[in-house]
C-alpha positions in Angstrom: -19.7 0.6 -15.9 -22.8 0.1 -18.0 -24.4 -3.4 -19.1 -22.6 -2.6 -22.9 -19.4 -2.3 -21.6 -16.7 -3.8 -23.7 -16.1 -7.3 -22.4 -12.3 -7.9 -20.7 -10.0 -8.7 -23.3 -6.0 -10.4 -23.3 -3.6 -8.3 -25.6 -0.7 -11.0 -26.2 0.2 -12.9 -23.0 1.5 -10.5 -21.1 -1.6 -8.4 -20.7 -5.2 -8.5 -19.3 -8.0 -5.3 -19.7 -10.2 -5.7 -17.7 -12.6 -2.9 -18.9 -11.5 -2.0 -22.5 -12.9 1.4 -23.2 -13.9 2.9 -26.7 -11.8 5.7 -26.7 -7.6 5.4 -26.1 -8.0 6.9 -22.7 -4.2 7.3 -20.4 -3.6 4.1 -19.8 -2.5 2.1 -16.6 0.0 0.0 -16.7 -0.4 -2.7 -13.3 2.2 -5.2 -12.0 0.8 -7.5 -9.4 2.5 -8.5 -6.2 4.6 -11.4 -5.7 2.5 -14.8 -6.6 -0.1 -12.0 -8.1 -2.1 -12.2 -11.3 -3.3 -10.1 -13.6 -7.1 -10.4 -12.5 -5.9 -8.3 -8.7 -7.2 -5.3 -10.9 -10.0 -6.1 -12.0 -11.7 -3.7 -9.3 -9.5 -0.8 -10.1 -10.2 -1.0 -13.6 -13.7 -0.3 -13.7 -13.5 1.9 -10.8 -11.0 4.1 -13.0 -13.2 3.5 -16.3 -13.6 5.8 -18.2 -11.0 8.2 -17.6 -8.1 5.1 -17.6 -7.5 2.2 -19.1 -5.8 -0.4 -17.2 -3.6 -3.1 -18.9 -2.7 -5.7 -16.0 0.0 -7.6 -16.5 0.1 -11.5 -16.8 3.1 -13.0 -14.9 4.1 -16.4 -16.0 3.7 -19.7 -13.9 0.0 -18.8 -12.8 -3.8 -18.3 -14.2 -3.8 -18.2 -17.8 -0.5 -19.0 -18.6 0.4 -21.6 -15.9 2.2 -23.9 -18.3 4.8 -21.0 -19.4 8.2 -20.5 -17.5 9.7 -17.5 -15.1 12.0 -15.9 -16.7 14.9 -17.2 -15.1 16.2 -14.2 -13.3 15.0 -10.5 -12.4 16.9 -8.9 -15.5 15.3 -11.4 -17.7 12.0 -10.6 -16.7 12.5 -7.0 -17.2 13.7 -7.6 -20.2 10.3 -9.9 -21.3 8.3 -6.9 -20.0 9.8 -4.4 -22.1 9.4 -6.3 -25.3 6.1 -6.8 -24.2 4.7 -3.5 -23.5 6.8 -1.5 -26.4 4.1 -1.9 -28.8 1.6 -0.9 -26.3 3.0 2.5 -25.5 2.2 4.7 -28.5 -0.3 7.1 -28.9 -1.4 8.6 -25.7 -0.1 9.0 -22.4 0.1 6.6 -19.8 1.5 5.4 -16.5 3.0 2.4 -14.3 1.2 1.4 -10.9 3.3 -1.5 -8.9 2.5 -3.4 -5.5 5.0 -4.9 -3.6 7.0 -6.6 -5.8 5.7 -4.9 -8.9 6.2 -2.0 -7.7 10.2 -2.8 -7.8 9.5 -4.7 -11.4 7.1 -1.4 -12.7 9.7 1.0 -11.7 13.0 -1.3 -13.5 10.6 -1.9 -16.3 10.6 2.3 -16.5 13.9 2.6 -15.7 14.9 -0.4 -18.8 12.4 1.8 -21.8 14.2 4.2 -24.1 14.5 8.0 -22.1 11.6 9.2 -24.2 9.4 5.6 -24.3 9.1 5.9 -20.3 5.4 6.8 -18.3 4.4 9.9 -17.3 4.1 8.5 -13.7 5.0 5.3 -11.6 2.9 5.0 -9.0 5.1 2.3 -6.3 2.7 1.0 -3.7 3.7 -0.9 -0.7 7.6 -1.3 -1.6 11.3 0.0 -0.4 12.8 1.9 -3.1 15.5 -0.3 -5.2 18.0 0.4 -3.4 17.0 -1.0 -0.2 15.3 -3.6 -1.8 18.0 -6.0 -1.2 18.3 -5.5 2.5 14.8 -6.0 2.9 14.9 -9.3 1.4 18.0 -10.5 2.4 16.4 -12.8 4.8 14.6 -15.9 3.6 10.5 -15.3 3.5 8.7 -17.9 2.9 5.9 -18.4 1.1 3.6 -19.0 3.7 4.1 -16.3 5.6 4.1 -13.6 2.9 0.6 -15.1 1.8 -0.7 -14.5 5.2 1.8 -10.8 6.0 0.0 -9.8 2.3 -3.8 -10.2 3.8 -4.3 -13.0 1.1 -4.9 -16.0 3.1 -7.9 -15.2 4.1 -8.9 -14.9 0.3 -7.8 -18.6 -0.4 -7.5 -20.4 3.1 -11.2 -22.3 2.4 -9.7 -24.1 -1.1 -6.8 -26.3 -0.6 -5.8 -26.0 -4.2 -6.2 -22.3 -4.2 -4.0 -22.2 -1.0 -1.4 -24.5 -3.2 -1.6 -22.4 -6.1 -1.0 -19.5 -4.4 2.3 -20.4 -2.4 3.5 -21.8 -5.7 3.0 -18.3 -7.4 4.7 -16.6 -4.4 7.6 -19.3 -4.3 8.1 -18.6 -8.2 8.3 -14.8 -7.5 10.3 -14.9 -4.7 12.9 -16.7 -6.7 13.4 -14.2 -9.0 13.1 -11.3 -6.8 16.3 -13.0 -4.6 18.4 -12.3 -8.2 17.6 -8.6 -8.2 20.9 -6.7 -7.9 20.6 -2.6 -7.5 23.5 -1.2 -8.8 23.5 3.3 -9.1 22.0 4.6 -12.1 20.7 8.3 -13.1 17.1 8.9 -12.3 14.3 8.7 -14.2 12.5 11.5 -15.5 9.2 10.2 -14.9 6.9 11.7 -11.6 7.4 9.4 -9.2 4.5 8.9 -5.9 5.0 6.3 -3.1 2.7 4.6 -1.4 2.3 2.5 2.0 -0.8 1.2 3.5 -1.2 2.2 7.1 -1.7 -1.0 8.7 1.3 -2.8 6.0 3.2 -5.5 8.7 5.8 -5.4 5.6 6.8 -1.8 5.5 7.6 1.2 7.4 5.9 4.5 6.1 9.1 5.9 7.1 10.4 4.1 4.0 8.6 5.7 1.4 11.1 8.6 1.1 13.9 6.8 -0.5 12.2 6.6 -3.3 12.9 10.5 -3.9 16.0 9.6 -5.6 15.0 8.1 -8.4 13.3 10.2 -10.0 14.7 14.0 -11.7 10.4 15.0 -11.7 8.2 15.0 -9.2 7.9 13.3 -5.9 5.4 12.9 -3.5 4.5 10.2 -1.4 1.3 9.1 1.2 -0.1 6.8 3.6 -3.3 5.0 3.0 -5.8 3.2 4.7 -5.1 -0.6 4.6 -2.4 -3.2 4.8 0.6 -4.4 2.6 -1.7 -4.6 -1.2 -3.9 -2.1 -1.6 -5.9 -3.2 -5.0 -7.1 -6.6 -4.7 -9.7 -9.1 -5.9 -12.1 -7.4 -3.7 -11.1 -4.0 -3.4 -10.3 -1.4 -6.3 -7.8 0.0 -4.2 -6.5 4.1 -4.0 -8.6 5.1 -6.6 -9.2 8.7 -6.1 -5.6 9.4 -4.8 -4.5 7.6 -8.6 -7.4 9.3 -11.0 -5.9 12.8 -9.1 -2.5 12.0 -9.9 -3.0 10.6 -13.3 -4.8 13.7 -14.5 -2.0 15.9 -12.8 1.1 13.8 -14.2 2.8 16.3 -16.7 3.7 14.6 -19.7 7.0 12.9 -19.6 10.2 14.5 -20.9 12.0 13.8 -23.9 15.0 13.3 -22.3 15.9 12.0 -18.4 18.2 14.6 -16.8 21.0 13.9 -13.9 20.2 16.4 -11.8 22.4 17.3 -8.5 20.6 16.7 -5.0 17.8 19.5 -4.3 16.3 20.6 -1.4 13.7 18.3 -0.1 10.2 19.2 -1.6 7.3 18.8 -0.7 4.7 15.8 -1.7 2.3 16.0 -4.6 -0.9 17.0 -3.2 -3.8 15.1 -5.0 -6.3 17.6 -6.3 -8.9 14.8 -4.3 -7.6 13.4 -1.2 -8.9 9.7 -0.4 -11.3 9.5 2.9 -9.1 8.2 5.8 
């Protein structure tokens, strides 16, 4: 980005943009990982500048809006984000890109918006589908050792308060993830592109195909370089494989269609493939 560029900017309190652009460019919707903030992005957002716009979101109970409450449950939180990000979505294409735990909360969040409200694409990074959500995290994690499985610790371990901070995020997040309840639904119309890092202690790669159920568009999936959060504070993250799939996307539909099982097709091949 040039020395001009538009200084970040908070739209409400659910949202950070970290590199507003001039123009209304598609924009990026980002949900941060379990004990995440909105500030994760910052990398990605120049890196995708100018061609996207990314609007983080601002969880409660951390950063900037530490002294405002969790929802109290993973419905209600949906529900927050929806009313949030309404009044965002007009005008211009755009698209959801979760890790982890946003991944599950970008993909409800789609799910939640009127048929013809929803993104062009979800992009769900380091996450079981919904439906296997629950076994995954049937067991108790704690908060501890997600801060270290998630690569973070050794972002934080050198400032006890940042450590603190951190494991309370987490243990706010995990909270509410352990009152998410799948229950069948159609699926969406939106394309829909899974993603796992490599070297992720959290996930199988295997897993990535479930998601091909919920979604009646497209489907593709891919393994990355990395571990369990791609984007970070220090890394923009799978920025070629997104700026391919964003600019392929087709527009959303009007309508979602329940569509009967097809054959299994074949992944979305990015127009530019990221290095290994």
């Amino acid at each position: 980005m040039s020395a001009t560029a538009a200084r970040p900017r908070i739209e409400g309190d659910w949202f950070l943009v970290p590199a507003p652009q001039p123009h209304r460019p598609l924009r990026l919707f980002c949900f941060p990982h379990a004990g995440g903030d909105a500030t994760a992005f910052t990398p990605l957002a120049r890196a995708l500048a100018p061609a996207a716009e990314v609007w983080a979101l601002r969880p409660p109970a951390r950063g900037g809006r530490s002294r405002d409450r969790m929802p109290p449950d993973f419905a209600a939180l949906v529900a927050a984000v929806v009313e949030a990000i309404t009044p965002h979505l007009a005008g211009g294409r755009f698209g959801f890109y979760g890790q982890s735990f946003g991944a599950l909360l970008a993909y409800e969040v789609a799910r939640a918006l009127p048929a013809d409200r929803r993104p062009d694409l979800v992009v769900a990074a380091g996450a079981p589908c919904p439906a296997e959500w629950a076994e995954r995290e049937s067991r108790d994690l704690d908060a501890g050792e997600l801060l270290r499985l998630t690569g973070l610790e050794e972002l934080v371990r050198a400032d006890p308060d940042l450590v603190e901070l951190a494991l309370s995020g987490i243990r706010t997040d995990l909270a509410v993830s352990a009152t998410f309840h799948h229950r069948p639904h159609p699926p969406i119309g939106s394309a829909l592109y899974a993603l796992a890092g490599a070297d992720d202690p959290m996930l199988s790669t295997t897993d990535l195909t479930g998601w091909a159920a919920f979604t009646g568009g497209a489907f593709g999936h891919h393994v990355l370089p990395g571990g369990h959060l791609l984007a970070t504070v220090d890394r923009p993250g799978p920025v070629a494989l997104l700026s391919s799939l964003l600019a392929a996307a087709p527009a959303r539909p009007a309508t979602d269609r329940v569509r009967a099982p097809a054959p299994a097709r074949p992944p979305l091949r990015p127009a530019v493939r990221p290095r290994p």
